[in-house]
PDB file with SEQRES, HELIX, SHEET and CRYST1 records, atoms N, CA, C and O in Angstrom:
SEQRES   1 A   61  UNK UNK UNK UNK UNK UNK UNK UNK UNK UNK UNK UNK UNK          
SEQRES   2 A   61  UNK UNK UNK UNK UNK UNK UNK UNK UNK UNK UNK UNK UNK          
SEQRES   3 A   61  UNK UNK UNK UNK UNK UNK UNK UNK UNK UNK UNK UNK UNK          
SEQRES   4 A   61  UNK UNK UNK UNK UNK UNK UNK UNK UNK UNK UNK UNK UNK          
SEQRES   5 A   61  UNK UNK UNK UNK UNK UNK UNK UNK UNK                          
HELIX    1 AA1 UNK A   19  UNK A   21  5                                   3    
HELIX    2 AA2 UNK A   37  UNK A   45  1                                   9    
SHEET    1 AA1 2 UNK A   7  UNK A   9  0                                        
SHEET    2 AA1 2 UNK A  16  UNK A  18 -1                                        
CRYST1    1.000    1.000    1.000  90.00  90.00  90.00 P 1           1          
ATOM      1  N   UNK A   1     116.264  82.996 124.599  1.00  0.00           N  
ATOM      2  CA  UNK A   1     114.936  82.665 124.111  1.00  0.00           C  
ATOM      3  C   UNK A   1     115.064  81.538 123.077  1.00  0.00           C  
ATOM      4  O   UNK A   1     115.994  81.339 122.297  1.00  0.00           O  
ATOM      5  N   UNK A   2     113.969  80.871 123.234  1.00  0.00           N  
ATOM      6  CA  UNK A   2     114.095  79.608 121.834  1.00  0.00           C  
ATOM      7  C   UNK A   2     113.130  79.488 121.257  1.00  0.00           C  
ATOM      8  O   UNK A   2     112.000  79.201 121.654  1.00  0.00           O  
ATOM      9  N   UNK A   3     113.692  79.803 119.800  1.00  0.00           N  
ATOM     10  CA  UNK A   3     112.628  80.260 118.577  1.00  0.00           C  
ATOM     11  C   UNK A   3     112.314  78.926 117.914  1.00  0.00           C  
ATOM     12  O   UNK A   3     111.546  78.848 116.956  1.00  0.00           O  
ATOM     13  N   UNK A   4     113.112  77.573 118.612  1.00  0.00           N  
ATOM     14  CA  UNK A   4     112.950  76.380 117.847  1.00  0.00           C  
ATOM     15  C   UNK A   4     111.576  75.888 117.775  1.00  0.00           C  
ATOM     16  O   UNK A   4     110.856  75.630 118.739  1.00  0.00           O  
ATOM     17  N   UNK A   5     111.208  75.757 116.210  1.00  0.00           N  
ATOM     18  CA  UNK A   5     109.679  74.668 116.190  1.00  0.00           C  
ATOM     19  C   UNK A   5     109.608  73.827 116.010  1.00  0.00           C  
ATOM     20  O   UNK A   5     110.410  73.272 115.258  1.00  0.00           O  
ATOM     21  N   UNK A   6     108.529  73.150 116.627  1.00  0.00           N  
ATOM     22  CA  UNK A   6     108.625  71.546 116.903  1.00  0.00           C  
ATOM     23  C   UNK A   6     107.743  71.635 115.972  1.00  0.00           C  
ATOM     24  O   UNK A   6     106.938  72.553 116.128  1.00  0.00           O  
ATOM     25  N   UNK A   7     107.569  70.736 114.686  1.00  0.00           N  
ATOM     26  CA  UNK A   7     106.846  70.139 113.862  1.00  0.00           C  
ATOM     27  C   UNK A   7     106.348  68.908 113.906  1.00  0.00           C  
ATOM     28  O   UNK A   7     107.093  67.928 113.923  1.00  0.00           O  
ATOM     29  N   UNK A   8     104.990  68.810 113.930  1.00  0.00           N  
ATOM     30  CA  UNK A   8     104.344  67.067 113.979  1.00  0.00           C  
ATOM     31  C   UNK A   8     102.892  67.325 112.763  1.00  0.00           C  
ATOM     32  O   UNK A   8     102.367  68.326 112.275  1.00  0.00           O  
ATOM     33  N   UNK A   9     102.666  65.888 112.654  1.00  0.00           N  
ATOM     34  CA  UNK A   9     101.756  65.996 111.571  1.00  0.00           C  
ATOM     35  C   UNK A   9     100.033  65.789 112.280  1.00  0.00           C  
ATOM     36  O   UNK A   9      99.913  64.808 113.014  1.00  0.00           O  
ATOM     37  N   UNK A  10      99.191  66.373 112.140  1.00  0.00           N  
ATOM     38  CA  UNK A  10      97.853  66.796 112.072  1.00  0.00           C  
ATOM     39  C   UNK A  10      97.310  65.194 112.040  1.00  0.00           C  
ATOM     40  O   UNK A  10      97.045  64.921 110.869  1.00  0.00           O  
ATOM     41  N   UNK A  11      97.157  64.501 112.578  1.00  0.00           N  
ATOM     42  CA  UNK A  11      96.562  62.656 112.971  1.00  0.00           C  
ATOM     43  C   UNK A  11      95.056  62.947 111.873  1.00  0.00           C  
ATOM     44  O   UNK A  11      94.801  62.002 111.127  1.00  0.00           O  
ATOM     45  N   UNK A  12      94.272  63.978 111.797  1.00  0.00           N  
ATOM     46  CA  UNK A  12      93.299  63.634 110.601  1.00  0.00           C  
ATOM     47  C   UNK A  12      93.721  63.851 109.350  1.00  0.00           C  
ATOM     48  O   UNK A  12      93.601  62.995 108.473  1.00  0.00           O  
ATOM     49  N   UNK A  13      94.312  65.142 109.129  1.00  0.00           N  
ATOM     50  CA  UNK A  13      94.165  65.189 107.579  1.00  0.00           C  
ATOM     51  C   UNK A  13      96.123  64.844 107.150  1.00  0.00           C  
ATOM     52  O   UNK A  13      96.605  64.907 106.019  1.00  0.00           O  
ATOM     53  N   UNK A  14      96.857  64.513 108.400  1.00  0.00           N  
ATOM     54  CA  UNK A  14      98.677  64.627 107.503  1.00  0.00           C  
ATOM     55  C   UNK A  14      98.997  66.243 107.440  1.00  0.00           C  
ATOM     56  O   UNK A  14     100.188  66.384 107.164  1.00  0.00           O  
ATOM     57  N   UNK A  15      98.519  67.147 107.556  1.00  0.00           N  
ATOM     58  CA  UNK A  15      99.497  68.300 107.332  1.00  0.00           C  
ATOM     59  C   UNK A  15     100.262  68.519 108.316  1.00  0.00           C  
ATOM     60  O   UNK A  15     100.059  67.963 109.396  1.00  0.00           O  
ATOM     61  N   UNK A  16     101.301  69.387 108.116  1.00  0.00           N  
ATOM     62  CA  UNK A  16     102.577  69.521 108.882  1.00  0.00           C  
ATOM     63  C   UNK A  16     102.047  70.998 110.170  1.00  0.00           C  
ATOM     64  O   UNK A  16     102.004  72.169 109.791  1.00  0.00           O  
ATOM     65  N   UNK A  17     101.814  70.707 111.167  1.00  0.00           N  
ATOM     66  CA  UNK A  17     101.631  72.377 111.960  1.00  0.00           C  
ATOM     67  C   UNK A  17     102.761  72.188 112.808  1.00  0.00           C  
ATOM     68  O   UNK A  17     103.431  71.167 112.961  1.00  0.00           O  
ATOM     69  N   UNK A  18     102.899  73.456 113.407  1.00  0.00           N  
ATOM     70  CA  UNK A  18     103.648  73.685 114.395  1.00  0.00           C  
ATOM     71  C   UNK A  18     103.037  73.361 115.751  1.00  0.00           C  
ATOM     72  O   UNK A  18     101.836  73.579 115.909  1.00  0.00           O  
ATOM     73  N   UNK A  19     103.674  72.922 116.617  1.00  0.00           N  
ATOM     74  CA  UNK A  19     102.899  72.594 118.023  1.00  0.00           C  
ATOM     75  C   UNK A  19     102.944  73.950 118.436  1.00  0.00           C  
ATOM     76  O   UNK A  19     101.884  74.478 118.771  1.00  0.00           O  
ATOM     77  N   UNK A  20     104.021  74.611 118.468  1.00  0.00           N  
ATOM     78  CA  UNK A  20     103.567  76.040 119.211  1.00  0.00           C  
ATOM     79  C   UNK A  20     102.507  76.834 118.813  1.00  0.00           C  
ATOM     80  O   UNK A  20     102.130  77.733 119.564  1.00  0.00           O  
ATOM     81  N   UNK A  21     101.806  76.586 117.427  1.00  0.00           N  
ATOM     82  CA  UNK A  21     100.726  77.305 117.215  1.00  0.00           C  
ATOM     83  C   UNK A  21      99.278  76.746 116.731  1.00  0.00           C  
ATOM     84  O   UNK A  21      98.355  77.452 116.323  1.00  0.00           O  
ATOM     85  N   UNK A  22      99.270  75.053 116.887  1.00  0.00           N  
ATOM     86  CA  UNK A  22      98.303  74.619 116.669  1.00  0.00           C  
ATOM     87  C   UNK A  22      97.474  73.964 117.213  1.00  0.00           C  
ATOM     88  O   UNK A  22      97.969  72.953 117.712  1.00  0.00           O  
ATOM     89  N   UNK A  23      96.223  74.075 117.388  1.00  0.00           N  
ATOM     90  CA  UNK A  23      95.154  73.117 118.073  1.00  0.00           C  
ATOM     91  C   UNK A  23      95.733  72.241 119.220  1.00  0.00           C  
ATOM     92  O   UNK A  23      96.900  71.885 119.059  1.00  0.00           O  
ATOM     93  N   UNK A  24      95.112  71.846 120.332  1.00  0.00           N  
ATOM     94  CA  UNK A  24      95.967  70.622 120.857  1.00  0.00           C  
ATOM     95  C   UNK A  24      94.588  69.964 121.310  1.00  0.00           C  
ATOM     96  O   UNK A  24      93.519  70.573 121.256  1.00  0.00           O  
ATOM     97  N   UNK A  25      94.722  68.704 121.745  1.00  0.00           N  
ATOM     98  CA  UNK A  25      94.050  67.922 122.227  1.00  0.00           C  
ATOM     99  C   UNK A  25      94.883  66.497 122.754  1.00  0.00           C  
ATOM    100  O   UNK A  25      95.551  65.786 122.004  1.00  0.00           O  
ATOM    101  N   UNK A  26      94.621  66.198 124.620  1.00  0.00           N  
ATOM    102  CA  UNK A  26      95.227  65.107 124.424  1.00  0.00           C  
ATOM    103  C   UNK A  26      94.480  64.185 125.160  1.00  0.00           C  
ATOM    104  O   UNK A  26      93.695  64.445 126.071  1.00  0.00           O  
ATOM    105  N   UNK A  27      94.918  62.562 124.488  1.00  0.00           N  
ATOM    106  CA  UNK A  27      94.134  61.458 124.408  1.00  0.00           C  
ATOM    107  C   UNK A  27      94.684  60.761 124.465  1.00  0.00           C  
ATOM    108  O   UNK A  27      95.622  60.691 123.670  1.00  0.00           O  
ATOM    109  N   UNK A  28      94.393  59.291 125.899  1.00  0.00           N  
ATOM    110  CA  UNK A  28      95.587  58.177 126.468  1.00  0.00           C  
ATOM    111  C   UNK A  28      96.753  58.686 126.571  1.00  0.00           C  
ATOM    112  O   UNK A  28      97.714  57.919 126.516  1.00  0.00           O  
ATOM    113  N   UNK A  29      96.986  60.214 126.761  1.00  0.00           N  
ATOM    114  CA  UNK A  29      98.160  60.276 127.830  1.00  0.00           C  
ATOM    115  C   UNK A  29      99.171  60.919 126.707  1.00  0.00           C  
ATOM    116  O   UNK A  29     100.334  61.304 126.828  1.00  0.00           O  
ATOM    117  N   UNK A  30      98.282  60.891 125.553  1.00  0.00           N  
ATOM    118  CA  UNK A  30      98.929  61.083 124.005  1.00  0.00           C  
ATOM    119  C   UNK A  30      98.761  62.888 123.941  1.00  0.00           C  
ATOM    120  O   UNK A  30      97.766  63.442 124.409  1.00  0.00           O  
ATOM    121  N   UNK A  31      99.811  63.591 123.339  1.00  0.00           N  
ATOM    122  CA  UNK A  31      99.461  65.086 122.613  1.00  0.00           C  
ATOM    123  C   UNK A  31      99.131  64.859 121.415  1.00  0.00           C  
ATOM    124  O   UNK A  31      99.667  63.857 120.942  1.00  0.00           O  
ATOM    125  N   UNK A  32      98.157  65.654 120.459  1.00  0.00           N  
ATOM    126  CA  UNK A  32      97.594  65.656 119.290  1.00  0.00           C  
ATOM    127  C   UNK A  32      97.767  67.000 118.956  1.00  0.00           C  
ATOM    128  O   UNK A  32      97.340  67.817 119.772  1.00  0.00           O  
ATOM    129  N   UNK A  33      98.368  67.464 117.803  1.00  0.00           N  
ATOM    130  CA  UNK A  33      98.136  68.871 117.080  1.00  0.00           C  
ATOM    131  C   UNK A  33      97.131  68.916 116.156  1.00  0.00           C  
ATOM    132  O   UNK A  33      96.833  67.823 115.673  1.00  0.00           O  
ATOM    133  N   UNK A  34      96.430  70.017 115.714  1.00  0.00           N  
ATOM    134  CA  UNK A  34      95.358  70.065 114.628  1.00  0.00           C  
ATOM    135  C   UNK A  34      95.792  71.137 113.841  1.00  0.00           C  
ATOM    136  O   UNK A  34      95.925  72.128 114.560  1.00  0.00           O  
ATOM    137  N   UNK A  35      96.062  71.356 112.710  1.00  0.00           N  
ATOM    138  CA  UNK A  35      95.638  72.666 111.544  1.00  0.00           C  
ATOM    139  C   UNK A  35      94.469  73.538 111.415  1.00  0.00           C  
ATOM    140  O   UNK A  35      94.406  74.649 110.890  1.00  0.00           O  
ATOM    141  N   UNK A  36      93.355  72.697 112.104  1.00  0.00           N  
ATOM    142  CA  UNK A  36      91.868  73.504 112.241  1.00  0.00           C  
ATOM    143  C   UNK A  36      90.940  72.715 113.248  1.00  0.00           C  
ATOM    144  O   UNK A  36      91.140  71.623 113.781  1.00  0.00           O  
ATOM    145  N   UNK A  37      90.080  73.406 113.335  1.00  0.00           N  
ATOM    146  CA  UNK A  37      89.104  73.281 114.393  1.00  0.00           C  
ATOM    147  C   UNK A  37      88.216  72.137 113.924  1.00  0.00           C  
ATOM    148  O   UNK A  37      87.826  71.158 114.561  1.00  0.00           O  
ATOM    149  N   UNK A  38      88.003  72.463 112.749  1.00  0.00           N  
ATOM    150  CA  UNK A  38      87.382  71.172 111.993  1.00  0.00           C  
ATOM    151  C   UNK A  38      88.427  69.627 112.528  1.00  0.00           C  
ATOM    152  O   UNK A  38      88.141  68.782 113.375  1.00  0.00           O  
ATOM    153  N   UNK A  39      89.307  69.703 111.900  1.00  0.00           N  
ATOM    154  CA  UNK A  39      90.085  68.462 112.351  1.00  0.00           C  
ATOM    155  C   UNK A  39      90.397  68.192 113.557  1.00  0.00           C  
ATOM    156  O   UNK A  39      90.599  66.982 113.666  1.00  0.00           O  
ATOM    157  N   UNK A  40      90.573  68.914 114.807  1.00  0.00           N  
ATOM    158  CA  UNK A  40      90.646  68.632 116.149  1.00  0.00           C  
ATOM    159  C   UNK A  40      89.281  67.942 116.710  1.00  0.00           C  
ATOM    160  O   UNK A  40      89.220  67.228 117.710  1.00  0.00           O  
ATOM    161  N   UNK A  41      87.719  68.461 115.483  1.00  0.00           N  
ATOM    162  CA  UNK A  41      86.567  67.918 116.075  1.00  0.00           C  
ATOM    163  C   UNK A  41      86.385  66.800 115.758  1.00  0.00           C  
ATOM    164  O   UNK A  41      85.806  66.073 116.565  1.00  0.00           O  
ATOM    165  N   UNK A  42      86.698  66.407 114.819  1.00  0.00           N  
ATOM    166  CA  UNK A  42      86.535  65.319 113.919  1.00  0.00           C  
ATOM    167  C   UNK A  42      87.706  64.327 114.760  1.00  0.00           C  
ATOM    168  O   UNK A  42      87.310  63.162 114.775  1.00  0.00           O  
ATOM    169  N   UNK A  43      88.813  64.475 115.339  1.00  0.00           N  
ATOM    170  CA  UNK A  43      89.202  63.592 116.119  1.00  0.00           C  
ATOM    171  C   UNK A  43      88.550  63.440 117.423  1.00  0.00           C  
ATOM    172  O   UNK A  43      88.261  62.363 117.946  1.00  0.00           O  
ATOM    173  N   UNK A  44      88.385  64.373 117.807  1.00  0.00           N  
ATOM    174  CA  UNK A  44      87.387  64.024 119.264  1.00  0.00           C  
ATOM    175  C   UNK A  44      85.929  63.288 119.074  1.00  0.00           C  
ATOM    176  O   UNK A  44      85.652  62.441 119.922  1.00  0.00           O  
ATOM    177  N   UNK A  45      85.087  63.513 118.152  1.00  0.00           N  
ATOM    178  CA  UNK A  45      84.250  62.694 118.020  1.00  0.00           C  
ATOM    179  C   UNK A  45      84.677  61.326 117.747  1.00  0.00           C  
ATOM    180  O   UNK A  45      83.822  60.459 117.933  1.00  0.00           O  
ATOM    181  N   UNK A  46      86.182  60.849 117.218  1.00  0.00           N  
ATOM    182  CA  UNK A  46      85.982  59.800 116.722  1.00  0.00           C  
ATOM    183  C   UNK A  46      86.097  58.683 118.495  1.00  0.00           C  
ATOM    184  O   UNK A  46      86.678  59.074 119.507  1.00  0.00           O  
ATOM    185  N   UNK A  47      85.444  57.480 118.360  1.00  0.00           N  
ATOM    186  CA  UNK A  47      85.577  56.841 119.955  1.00  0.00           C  
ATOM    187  C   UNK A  47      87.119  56.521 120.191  1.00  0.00           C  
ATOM    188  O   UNK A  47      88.152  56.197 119.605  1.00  0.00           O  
ATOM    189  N   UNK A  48      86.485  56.885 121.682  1.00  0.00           N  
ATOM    190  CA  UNK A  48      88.051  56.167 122.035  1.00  0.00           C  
ATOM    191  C   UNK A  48      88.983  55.276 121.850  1.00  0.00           C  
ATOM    192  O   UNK A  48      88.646  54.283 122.495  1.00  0.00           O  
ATOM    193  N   UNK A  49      89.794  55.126 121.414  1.00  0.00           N  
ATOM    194  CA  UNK A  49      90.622  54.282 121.221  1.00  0.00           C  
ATOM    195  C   UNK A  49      91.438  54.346 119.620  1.00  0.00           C  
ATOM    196  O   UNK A  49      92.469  53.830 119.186  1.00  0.00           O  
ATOM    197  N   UNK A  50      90.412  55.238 119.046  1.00  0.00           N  
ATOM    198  CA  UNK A  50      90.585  55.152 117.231  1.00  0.00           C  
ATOM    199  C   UNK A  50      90.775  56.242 117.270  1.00  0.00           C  
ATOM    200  O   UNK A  50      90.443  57.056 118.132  1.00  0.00           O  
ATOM    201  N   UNK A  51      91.523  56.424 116.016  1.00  0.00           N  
ATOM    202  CA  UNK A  51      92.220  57.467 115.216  1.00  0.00           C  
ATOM    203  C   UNK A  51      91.580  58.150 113.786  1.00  0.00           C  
ATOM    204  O   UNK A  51      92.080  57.749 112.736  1.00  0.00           O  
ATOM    205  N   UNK A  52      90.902  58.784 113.739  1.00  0.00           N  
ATOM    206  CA  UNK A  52      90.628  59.120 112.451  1.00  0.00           C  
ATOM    207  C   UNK A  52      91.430  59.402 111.651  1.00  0.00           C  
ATOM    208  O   UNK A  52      92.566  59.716 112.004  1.00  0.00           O  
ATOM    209  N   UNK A  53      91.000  59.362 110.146  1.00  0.00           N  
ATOM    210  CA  UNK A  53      92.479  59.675 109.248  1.00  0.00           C  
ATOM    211  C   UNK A  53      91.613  60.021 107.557  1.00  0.00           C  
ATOM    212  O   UNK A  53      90.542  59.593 107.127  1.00  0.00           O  
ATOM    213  N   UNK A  54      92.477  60.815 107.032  1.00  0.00           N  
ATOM    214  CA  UNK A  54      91.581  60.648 105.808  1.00  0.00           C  
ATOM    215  C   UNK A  54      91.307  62.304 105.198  1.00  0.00           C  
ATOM    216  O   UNK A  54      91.474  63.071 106.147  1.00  0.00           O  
ATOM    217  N   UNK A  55      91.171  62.590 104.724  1.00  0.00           N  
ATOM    218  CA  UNK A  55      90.432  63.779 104.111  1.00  0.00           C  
ATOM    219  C   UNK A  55      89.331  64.084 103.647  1.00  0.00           C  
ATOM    220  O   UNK A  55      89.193  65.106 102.975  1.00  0.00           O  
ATOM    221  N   UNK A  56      88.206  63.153 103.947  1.00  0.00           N  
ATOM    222  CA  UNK A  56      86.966  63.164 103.735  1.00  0.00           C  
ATOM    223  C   UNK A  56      86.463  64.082 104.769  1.00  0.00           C  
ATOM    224  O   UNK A  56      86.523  63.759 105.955  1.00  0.00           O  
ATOM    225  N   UNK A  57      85.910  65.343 104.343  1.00  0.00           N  
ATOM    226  CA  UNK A  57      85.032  66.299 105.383  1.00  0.00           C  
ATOM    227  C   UNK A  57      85.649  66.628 106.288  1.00  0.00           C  
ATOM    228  O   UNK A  57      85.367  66.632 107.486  1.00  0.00           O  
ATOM    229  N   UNK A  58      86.891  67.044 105.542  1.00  0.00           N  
ATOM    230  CA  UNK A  58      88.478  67.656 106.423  1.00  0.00           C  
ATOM    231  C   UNK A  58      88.195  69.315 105.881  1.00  0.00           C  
ATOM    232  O   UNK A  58      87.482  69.784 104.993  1.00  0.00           O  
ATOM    233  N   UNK A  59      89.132  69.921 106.892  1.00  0.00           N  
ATOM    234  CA  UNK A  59      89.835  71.481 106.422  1.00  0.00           C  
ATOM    235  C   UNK A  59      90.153  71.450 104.560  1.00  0.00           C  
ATOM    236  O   UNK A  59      89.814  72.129 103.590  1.00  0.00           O  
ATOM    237  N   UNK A  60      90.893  70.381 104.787  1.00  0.00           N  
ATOM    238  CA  UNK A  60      91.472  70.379 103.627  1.00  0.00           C  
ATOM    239  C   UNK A  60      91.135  70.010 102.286  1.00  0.00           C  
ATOM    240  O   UNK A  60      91.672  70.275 101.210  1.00  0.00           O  
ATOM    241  N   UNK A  61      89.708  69.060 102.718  1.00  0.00           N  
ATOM    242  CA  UNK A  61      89.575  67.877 101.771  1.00  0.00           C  
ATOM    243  C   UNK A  61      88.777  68.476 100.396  1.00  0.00           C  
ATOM    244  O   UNK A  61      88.531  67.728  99.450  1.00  0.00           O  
TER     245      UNK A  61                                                      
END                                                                             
């Protein structure tokens, strides 16, 4: 069994999640992790092609 976690950072707000247990969404072919539901929405609304970023009217902010 492999207990290894893959760590990547959250594209809106920078926090660190685990891919095995966080949000996903993918876009141009791209995987995206989220920390919350808030931040997975807030990237999907943003248009295609752009990246939101920031902590304004984040999980976190």
């Amino acid at each position: 069994m492999n207990d290894q976690k893959t760590e990547t950072k959250d594209p809106v707000c920078g926090m660190t999640v685990d891919e095995a247990n966080a949000l996903h969404t993918e876009r141009d072919g791209k995987d995206f992790y989220f920390c919350s539901a808030q931040c997975q929405q807030k990237f999907r609304d943003a248009p295609a092609g752009t990246y939101p970023s920031g902590k304004s009217s984040c999980c976190c902010g």
